[in-house]
N, C-alpha and C positions, 0 to 999 in steps of 0.2 A: 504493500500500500504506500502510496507516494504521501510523504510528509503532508500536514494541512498548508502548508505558507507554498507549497508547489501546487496543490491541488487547488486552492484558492484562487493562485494568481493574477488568474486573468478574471475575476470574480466582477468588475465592472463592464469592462467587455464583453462577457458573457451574456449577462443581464441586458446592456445596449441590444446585441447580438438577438437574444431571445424577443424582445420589444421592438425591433426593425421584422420583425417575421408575426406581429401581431401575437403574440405566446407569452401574455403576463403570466399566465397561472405560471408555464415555467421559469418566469426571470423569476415570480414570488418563491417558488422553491428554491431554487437558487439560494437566493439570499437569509433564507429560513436556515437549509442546512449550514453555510457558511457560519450562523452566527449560532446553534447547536455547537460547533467545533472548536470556532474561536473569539466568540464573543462579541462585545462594542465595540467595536474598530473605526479606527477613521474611515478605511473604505468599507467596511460595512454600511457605516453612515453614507457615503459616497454615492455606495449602491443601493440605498434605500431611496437616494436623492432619484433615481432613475424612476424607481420607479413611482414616485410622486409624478414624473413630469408625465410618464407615460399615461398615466389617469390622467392625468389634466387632459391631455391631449385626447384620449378618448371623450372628456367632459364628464367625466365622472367624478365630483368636484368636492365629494362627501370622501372618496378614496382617497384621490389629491390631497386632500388638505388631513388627514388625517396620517398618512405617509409625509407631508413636510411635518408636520407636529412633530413628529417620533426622529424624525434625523434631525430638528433642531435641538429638542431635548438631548440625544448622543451630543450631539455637538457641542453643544455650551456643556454638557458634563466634560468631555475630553478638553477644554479650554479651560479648563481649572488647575492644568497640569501643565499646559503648553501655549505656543503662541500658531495663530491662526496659520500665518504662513510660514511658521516652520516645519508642515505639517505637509506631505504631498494632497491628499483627499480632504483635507477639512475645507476649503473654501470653498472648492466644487459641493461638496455636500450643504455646508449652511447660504453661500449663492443662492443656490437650490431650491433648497427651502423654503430662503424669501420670497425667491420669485414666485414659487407657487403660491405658497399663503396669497402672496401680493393677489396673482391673477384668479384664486380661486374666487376672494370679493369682490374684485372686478366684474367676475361671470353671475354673482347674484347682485348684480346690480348696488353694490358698498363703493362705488368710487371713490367717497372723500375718506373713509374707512382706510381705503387700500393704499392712498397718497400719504395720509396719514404715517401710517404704517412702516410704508419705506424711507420719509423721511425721516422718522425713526431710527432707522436701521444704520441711513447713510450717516449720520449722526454719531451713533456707536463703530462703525465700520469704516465712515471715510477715508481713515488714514492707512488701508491694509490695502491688498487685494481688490477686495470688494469693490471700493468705489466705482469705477465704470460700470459693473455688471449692475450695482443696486441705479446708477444712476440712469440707464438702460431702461430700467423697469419702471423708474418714472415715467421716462421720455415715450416710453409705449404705452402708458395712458395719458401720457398729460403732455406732451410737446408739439404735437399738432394743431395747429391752430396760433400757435404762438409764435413772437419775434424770434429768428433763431439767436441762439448766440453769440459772440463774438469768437472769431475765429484769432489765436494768437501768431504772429507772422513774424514774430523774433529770428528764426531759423526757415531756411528752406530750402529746397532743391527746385532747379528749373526756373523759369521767369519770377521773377520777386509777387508774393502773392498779394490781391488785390483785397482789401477790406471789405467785407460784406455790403459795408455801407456806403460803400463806394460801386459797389456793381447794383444800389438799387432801378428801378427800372429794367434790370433784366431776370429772370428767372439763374437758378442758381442751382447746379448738380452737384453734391459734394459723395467723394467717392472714398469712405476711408478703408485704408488697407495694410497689408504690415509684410515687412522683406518674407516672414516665412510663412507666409499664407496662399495655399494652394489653390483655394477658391477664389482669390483676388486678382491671380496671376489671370484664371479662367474666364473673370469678369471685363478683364481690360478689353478685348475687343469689340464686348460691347458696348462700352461703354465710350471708346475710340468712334464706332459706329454711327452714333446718339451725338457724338460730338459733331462729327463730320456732317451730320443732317442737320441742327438745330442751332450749331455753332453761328453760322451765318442768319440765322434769323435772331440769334440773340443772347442764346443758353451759353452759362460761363459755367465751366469745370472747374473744380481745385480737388485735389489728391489727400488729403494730410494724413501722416505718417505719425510712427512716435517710437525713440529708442526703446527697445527690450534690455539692452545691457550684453547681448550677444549678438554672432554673425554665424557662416554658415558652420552645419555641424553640432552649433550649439556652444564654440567654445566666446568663454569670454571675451570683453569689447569694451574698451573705452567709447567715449561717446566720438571722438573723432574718428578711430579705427572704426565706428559702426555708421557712420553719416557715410562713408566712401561704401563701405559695401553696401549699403542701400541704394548708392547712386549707382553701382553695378548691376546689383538686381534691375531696377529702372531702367537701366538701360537695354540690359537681355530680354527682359518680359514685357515693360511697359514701353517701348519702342514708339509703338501707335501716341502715346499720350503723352510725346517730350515736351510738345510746346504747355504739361498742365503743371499749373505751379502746385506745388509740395509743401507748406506747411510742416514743421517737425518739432512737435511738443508731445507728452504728455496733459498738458493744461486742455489741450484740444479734444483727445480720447475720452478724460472726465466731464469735461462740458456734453459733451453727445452721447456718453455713456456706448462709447465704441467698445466694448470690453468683446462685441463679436466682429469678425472681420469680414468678409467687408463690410460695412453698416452704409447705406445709400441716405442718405436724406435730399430731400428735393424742398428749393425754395420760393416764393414767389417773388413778383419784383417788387411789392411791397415790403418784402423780408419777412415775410410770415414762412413756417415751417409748414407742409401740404403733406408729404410725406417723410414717414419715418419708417424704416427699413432695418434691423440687423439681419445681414443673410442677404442672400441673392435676390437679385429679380430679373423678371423677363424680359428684353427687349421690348415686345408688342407691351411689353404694361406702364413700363419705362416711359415709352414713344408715346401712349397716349395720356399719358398724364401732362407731358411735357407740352404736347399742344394745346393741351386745356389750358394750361397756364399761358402759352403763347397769344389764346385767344383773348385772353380778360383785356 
């Protein structure tokens, strides 16, 4: 019999794995046995965090929310002992957690409940990990509709970036994305695409990026050894989009709550936020939002 800490393993993956095939009962086994063996664990907690989302996601919202209770409870007990992020799975699990609580009140209708809630959180968490993901979870109920934020243009790559408040009157595509992000790399030509069509009627692109503290492989980076490899990556993958100015803060990531890559937000030429996006989008969804704004 293979040790429990080999037999475990891959115990988050597995669970992703079983919840990508529609088969809670057996991610819930899964993680039942795991924790017969070896107890409250960070990824325990981690893995319990999966499967909060996967209810939510089904809208089963009585499950959801009572699977984030239970990993935030693990949670805050193992942070009695430890610090959040010196933990591989603790942030991923209590992230997790809030997000769901967050969106579980959201889906019965608790909106100032659920703002509440997370401004709470970011409050207690600001200064960790956290930050982007909880501020995310704002921004996905509450940032639409509203002025975007100011974008910081301290650092950048490519033409010096333009003020928000300087490109009003035009609609505003902001593309955020980061050197080791495979699905940002994927997104550039459409996004090159949408430039090429709407550029000329008015739509202004900006990229913004933000140090990790590493480059390829993972080894560590000063911040200027990692400003040049980013401009390599940009220039192998993001080729299509040299002429877009680049932005490179962290200050930026926390204002948008970029904690997912790419995060799209679309703006209008008043400067109002229309769309908020962590995650991909379509081209045709892309294009016809962009017209709508073109038309006003």
């Amino acid at each position: 019999m293979l040790p429990a800490l080999l037999f475990f393993a891959s115990l988050v993956n597995d669970v992703r794995g079983f919840l990508a095939h529609h088969d809670p009962a057996a991610a819930e086994r899964a993680v039942r046995a795991y924790h017969a063996q070896s107890g409250s664990t960070s990824e325990y907690a981690a893995a319990l965090s999966w499967l909060a989302r996967g209810a939510l996601d089904a809208r089963e919202y009585d499950r959801a929310g009572a699977y984030a209770a239970e990993t935030r409870k693990i949670a805050l007990d193992l942070l009695r002992t430890r610090k959040l992020d010196a933990d591989a799975w603790l942030p991923t699990a209590l992230g997790a957690s809030i997000e769901v609580q967050a969106q579980v009140l959201k889906a019965r209708g608790e909106v100032p409940e659920a703002l509440a809630f997370l401004r709470d959180q970011l409050k207690t968490y600001g200064a960790t990990s956290l930050h982007e993901r909880i501020q995310k979870d704002i921004n996905l109920i509450d940032l639409e509709g509203k002025p975007a934020p100011p974008l910081d243009e301290r650092q950048w790559l490519g033409p010096r970036p333009p003020t928000l408040e300087s490109l009003r009157g035009h609609p505003v595509l902001l593309f955020f994305w980061a050197h080791w992000c495979p699905d940002c790399k994927a997104e550039a030509p459409l996004i090159a695409s949408l430039w090429k069509t709407y550029g000329p009627k008015g739509l202004a692109v900006i990229g913004p990026t933000r140090y990790y503290g590493y480059r390829a492989r993972g080894e560590d980076a000063t911040a200027a050894v990692e400003k040049s490899y980013i401009d390599s990556v940009r220039g192998k993958y993001y080729a299509a989009l040299a002429a877009m100015p680049v932005p490179i803060g962290a200050e930026n990531f926390e204002r948008y709550g970029a904690s997912t890559t790419p995060t799209l937000v679309l703006i209008d030429a008043a400067g109002v936020v229309r769309l908020y996006r962590p995650g991909t989008a379509s081209e045709g969804d892309l294009a016809a939002r962009i017209e709508t704004l073109l038309r006003r």
